[in-house]
Structure formats: structure tokens, C-alpha cells
N, CA and C atoms as a LAMMPS dump frame, in Angstrom:
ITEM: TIMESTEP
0
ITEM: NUMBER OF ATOMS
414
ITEM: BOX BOUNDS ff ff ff
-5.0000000000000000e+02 5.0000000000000000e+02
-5.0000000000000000e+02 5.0000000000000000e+02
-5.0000000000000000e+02 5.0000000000000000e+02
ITEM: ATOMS id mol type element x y z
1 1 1 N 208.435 324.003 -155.922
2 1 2 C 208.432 323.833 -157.353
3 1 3 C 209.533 324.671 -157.985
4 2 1 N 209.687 325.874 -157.582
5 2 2 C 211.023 326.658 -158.017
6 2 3 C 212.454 326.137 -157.926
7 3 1 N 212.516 324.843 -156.827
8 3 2 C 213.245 324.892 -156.45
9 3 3 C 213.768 323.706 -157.595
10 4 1 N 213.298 322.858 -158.129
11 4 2 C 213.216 321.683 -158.886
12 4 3 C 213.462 322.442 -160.424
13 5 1 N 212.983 323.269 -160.467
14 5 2 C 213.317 324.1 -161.933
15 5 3 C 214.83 324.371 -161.632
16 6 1 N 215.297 325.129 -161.118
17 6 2 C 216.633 326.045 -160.62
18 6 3 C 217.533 324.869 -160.919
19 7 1 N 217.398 323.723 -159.692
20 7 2 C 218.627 322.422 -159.66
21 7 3 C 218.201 321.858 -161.108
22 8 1 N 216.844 321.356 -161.8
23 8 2 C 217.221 321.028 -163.57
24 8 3 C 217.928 322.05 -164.35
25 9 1 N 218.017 322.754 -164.628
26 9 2 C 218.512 323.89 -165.498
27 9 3 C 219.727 323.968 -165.104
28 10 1 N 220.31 323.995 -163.896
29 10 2 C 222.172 323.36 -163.216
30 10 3 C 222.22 322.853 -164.019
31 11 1 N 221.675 321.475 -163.829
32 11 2 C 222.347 320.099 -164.233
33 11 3 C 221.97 320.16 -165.46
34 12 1 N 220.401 320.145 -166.355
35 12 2 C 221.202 320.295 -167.682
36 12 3 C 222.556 321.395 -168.825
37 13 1 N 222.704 322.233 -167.786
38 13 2 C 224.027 322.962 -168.381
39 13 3 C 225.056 322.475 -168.121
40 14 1 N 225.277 321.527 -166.751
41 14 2 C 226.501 321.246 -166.264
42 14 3 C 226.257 319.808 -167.7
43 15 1 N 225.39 318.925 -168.263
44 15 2 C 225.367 318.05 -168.871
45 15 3 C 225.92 318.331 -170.322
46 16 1 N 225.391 319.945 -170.599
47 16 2 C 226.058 320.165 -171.897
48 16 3 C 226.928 320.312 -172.365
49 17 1 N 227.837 321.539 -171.148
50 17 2 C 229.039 321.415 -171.186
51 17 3 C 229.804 319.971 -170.941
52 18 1 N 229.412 319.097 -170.642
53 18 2 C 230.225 317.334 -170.16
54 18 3 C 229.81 317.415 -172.135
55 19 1 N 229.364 317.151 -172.169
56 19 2 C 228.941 316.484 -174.086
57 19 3 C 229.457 317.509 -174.728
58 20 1 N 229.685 319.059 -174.798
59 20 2 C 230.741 319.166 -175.71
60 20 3 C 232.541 318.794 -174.92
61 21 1 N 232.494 318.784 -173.927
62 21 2 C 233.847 318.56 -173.511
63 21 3 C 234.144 317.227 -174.421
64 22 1 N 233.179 316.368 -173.806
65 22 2 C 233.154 314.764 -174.258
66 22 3 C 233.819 314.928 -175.807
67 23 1 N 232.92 315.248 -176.428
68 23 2 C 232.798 315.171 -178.071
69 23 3 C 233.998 316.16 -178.453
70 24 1 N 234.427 317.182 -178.03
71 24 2 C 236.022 317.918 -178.178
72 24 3 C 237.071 316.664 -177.805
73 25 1 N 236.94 315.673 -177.079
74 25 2 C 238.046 314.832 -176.554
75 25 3 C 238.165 313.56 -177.439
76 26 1 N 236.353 313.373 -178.294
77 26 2 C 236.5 312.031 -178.867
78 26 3 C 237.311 312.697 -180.558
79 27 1 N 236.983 313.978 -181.052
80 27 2 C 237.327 314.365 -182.256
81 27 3 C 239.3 314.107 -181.847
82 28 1 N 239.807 314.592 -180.851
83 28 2 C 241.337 314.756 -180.682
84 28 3 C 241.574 313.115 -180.383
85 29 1 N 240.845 312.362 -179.985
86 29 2 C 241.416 311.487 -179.911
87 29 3 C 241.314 310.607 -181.628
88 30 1 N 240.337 310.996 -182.163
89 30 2 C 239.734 310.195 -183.511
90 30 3 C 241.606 310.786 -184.427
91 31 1 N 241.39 312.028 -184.523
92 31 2 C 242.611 312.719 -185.045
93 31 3 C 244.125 312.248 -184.534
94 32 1 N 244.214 311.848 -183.348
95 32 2 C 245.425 311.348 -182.509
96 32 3 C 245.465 309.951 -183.614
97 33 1 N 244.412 308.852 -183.609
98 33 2 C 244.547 307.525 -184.426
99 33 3 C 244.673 307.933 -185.821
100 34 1 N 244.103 308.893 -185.944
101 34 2 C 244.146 308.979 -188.254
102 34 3 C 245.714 309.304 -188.045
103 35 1 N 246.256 310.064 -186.932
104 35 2 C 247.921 310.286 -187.663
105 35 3 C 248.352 308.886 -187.296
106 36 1 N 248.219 308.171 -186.278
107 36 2 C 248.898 307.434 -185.662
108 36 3 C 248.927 306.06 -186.861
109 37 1 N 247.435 306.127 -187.631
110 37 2 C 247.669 304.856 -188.413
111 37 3 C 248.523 305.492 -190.25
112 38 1 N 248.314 307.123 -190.532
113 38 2 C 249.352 307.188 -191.265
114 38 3 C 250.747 306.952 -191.049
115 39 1 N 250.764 307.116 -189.829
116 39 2 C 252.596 306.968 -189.68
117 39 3 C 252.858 305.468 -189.575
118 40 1 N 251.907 304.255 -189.632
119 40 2 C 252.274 302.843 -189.944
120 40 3 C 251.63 302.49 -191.244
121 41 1 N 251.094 303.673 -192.097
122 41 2 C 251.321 303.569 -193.692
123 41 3 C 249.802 302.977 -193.635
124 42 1 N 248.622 303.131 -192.81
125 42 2 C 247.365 302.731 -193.381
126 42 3 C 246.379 303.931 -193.141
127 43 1 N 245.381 303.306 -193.9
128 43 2 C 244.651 304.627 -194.414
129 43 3 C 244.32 305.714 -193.2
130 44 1 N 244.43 306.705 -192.602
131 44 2 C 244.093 307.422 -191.798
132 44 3 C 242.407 307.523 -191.526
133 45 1 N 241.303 307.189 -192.542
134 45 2 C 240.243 307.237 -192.466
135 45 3 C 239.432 306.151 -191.52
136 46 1 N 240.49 305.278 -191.344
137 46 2 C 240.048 303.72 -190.48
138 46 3 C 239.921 304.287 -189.322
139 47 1 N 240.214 304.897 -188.727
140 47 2 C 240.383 305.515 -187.78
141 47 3 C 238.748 305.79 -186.994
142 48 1 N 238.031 306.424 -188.265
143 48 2 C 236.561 306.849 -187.574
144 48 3 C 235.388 305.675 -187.693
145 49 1 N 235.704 304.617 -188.649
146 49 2 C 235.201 303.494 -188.817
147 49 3 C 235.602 302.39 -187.329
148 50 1 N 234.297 302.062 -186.711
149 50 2 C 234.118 301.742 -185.414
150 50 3 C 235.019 300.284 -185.218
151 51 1 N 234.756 298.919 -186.085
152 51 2 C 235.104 298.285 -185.707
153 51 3 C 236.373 297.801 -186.294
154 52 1 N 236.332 298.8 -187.522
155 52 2 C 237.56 298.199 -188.272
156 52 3 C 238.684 299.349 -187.985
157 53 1 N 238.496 299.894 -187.225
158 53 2 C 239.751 300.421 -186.409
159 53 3 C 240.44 299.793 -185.892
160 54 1 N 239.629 298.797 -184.937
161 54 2 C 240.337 297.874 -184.385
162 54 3 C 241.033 296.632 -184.96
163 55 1 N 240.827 296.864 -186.108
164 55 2 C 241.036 295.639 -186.832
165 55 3 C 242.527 296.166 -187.627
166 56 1 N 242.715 297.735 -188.252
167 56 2 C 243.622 297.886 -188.749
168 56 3 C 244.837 297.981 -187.431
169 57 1 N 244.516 298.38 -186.329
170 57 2 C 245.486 298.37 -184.736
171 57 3 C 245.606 296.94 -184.911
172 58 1 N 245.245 295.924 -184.839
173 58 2 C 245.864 295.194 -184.779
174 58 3 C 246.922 294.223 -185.793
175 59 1 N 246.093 295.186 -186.996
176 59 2 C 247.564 294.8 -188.249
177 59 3 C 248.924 295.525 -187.838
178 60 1 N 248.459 296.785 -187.277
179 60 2 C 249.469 297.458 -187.122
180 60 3 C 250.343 296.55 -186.119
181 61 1 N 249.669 296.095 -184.79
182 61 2 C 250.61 295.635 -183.803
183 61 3 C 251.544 294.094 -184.205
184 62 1 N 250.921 293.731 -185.762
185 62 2 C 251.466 292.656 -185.674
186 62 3 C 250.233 291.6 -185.76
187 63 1 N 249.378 291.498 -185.183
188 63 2 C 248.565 290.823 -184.736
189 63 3 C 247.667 290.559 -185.742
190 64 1 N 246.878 289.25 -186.004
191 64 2 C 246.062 288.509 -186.59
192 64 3 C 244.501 289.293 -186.051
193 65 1 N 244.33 289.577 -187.321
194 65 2 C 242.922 290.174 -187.446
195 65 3 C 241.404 289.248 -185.962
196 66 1 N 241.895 288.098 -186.169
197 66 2 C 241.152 287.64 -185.105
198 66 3 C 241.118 287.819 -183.625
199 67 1 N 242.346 288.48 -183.49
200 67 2 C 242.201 288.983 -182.032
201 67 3 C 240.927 290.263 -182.03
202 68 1 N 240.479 290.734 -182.878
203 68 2 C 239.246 291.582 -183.064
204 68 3 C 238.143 290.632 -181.952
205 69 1 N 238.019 289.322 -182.469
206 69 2 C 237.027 288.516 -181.526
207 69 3 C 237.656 288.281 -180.232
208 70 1 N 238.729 288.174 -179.478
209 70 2 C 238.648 288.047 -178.565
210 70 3 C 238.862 289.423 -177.169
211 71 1 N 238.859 290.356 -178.203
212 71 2 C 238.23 291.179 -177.899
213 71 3 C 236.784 291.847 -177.152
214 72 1 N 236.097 290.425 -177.788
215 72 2 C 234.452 290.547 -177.498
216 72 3 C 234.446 289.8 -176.482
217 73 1 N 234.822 289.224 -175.993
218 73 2 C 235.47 287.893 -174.791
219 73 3 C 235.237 288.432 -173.677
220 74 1 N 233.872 288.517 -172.542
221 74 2 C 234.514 289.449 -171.667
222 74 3 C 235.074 288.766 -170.49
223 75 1 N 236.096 289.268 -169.614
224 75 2 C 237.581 289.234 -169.178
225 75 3 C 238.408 288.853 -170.12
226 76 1 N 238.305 287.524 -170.953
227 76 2 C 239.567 287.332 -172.135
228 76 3 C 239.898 288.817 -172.237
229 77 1 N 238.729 289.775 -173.06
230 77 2 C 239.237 290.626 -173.432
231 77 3 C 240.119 291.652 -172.558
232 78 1 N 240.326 291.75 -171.619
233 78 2 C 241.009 292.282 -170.317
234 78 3 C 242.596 291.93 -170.573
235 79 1 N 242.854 290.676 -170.382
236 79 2 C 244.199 290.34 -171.072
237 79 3 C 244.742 290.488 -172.264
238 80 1 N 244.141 290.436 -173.112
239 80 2 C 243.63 290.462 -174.655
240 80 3 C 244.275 292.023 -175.005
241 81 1 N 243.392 292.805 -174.314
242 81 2 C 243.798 294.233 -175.021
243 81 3 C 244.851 294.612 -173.738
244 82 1 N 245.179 294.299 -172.777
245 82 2 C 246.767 294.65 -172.597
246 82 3 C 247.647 293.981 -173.41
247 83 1 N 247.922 293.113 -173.914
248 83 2 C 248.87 292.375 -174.566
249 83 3 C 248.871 293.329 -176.077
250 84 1 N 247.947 293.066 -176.345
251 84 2 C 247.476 294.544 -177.432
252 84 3 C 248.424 295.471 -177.581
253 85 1 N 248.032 295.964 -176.307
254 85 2 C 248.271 297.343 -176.028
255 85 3 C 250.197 297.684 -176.127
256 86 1 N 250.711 296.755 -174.968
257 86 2 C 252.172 296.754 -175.754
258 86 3 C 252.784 296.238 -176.672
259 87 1 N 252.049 295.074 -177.57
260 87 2 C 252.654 295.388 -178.628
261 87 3 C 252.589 295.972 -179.965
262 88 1 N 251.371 297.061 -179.792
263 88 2 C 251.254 298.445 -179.903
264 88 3 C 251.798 299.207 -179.732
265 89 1 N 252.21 299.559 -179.036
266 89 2 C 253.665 299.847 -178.565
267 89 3 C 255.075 300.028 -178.962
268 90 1 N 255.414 298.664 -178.891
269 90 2 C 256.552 297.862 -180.038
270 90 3 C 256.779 298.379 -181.333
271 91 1 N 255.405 298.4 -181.665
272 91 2 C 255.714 298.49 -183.143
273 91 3 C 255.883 299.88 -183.581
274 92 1 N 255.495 301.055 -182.387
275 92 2 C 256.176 302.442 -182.325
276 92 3 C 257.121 302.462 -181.746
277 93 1 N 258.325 301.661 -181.348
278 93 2 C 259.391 301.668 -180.876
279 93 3 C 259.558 302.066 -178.998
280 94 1 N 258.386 302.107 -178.468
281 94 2 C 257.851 302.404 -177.235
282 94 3 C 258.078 301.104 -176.226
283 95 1 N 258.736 301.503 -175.051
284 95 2 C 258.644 299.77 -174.288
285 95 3 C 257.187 299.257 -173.911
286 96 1 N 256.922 298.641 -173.228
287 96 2 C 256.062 297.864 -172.441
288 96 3 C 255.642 298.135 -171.434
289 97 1 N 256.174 299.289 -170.48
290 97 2 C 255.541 300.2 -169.721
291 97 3 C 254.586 301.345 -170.022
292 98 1 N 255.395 302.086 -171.282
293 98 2 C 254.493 302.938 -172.179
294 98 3 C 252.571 302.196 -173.046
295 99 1 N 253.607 300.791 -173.13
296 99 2 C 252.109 300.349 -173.416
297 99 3 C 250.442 299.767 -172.456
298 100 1 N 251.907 299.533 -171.545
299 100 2 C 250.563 299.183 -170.812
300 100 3 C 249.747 300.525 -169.767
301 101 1 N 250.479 301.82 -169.287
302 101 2 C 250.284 302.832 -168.328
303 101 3 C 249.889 303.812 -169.434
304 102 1 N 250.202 303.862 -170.736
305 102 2 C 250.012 304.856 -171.623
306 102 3 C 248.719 304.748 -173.121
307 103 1 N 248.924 303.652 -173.104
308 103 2 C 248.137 303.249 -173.949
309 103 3 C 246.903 302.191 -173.527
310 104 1 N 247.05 301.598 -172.4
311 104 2 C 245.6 300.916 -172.345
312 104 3 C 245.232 301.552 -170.983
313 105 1 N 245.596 301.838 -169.624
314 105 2 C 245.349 302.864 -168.896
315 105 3 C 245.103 304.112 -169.217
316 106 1 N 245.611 304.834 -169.773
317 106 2 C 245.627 305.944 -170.313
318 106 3 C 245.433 306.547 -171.506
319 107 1 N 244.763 305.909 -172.261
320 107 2 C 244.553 306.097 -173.964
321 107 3 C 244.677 307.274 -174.351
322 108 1 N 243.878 308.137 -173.383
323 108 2 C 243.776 309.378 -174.193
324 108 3 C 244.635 310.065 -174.064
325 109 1 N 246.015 309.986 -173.946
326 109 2 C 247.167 310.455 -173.281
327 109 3 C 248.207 309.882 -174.496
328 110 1 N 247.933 308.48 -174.529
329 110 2 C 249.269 307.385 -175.472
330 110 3 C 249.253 307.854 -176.797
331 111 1 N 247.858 307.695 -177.036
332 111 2 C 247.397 307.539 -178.174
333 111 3 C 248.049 309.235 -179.222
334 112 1 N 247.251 310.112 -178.287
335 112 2 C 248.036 311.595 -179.032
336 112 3 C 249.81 311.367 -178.814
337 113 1 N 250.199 311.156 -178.021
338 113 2 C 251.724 310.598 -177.519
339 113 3 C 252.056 310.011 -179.419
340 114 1 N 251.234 308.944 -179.774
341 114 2 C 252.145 308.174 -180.518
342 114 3 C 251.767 308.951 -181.8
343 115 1 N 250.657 308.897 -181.893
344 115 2 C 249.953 310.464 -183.207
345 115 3 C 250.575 311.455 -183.312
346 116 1 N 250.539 312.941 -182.493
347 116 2 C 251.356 313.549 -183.121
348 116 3 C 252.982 313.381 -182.229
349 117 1 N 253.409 313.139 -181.568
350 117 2 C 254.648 312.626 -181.536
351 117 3 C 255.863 312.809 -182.082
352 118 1 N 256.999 312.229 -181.531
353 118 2 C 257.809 311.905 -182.656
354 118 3 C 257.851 310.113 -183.257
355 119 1 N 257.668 309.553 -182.412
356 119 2 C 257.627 308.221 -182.651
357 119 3 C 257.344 307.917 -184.009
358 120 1 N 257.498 306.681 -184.281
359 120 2 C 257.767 306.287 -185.816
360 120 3 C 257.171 304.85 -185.673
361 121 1 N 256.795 304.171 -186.837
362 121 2 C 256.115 302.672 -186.646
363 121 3 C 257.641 302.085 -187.215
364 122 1 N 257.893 301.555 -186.283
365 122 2 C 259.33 300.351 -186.409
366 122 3 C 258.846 299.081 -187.127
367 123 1 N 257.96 298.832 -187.01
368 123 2 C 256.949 297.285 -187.628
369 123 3 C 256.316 297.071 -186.096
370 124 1 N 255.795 295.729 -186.777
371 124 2 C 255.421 294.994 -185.087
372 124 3 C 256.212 294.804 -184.131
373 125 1 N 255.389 294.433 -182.67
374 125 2 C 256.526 294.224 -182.096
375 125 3 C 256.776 292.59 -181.904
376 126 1 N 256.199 291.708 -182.51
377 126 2 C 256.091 290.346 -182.404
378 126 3 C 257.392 289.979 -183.554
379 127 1 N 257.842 291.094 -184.279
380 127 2 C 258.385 290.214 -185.812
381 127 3 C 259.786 290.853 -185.613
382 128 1 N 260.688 290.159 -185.671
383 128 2 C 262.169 290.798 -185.855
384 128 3 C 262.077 291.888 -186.739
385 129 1 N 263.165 292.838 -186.222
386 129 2 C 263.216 293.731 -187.195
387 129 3 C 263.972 293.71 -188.362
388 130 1 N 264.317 294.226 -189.386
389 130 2 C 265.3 293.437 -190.079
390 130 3 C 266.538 293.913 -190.01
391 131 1 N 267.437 293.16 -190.339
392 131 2 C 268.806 293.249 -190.626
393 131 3 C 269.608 294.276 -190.817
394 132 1 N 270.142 295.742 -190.205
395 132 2 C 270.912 296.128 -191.005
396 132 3 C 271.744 295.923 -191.982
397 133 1 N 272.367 296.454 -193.251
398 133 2 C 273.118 296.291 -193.677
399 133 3 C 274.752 296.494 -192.86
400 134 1 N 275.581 295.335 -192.95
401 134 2 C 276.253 295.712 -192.393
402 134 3 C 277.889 295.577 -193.68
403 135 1 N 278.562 296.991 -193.864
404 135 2 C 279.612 296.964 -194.709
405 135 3 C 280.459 296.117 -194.62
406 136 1 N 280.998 295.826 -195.646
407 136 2 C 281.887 295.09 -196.279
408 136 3 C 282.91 295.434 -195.759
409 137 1 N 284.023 294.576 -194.846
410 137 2 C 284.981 294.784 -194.83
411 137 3 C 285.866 294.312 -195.885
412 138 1 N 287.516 295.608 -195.648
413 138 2 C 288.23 294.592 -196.886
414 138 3 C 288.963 294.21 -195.97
């Protein structure tokens, strides 16, 4: 009977420390998206709002609010949010390796990457960018 006390009391400490680690990693990552969606000019607060996070990421990437549903798709959604994911990417000026190894493999890694960063939101990556001006010759 001692022995069953000793190994619970392990494991619920080893559990507590996992749940604040956990919950220290979800606040830096929540904070990684509030900068990441100010620096493409939307509200930073979307960020902690569950589903419409996903909904402003995909304004950001360019993308039609309805890819939110195929999202719910399961495998669609597998393809779905890599394609996502780099051109997510794109629209921080990041290639397509970064999006797919950094941001949908690796979220919790990309995501602070594109948040505090230097990166910048270029637009989408689906939409030309526009035009420089280019001077007038005489």
C-alpha cells in the first residue's frame, strides 16, 4: 500500500509540472499569433478566440473564409492545412519550406519565428504583389 501512495504522488507532480509547462507554452504561443496577426494589420485579440483565429489566418493567407470548413474534413483537412500553412507563409514573405517544416510541422517554433521576428506581412501569397513604382525616364 505504501508503495502505490509513493508512485501516485510521482506522477501527480510529474503531471503538474507537464500542465504548467503545457499552459507556459500555450500563453507564448497565444502571444506569438496576437503579434503575428498585428503585423498583417488584424486585431491581435483574434488570436485567443478559438475558432475565429482560424478564420482571421486564413484572411491573412489570402484564403476564403471557407477553408475554416475544410478544415473539419478529416484527412481533407491534412492537405488543407499544409497548403494553409505555406501560403501562410507567403504572405510573411517566407518560402514554402519554412511553411511547411516551420509552420505546420513545427508550429510552435514558426509561429514565434513569424510573431516576434523580423518578418513583415507582404499580403497573401495567392495575390500578386503590386507594382512598384517604376521612375520616369527622360
Amino acid at each position: 500500500m505504501d508503495d502505490f501512495t509513493t508512485t501516485t504522488s510521482v506522477d501527480s507532480g510529474a503531471l503538474l509540472i507537464t500542465g504548467v509547462i503545457g499552459l507556459a507554452v500555450g500563453v507564448f504561443l497565444i502571444a506569438a499569433m496576437w503579434r503575428m496577426f498585428s503585423k498583417a494589420g488584424r486585431p491581435g485579440w483574434a488570436a485567443i478566440v478559438p475558432i475565429y483565429n482560424i478564420y482571421v489566418m486564413c484572411k491573412i493567407a489570402g484564403k476564403s473564409g471557407w477553408w475554416v470548413l475544410w478544415l473539419c474534413i478529416p484527412i481533407v483537412n491534412i492537405v488543407t492545412s499544409i497548403i494553409f500553412s505555406i501560403d501562410l507563409a507567403k504572405a510573411f514573405g517566407k518560402g514554402a519550406l519554412f511553411g511547411f517544416f516551420g509552420l505546420w510541422m513545427f508550429g510552435f517554433i514558426g509561429y514565434p519565428i513569424l510573431g516576434f521576428g523580423p518578418a513583415r506581412h507582404v499580403g497573401a501569397g495567392d495575390r500578386p504583389a503590386e507594382p512598384a513604382a517604376v521612375p520616369a525616364q527622360v
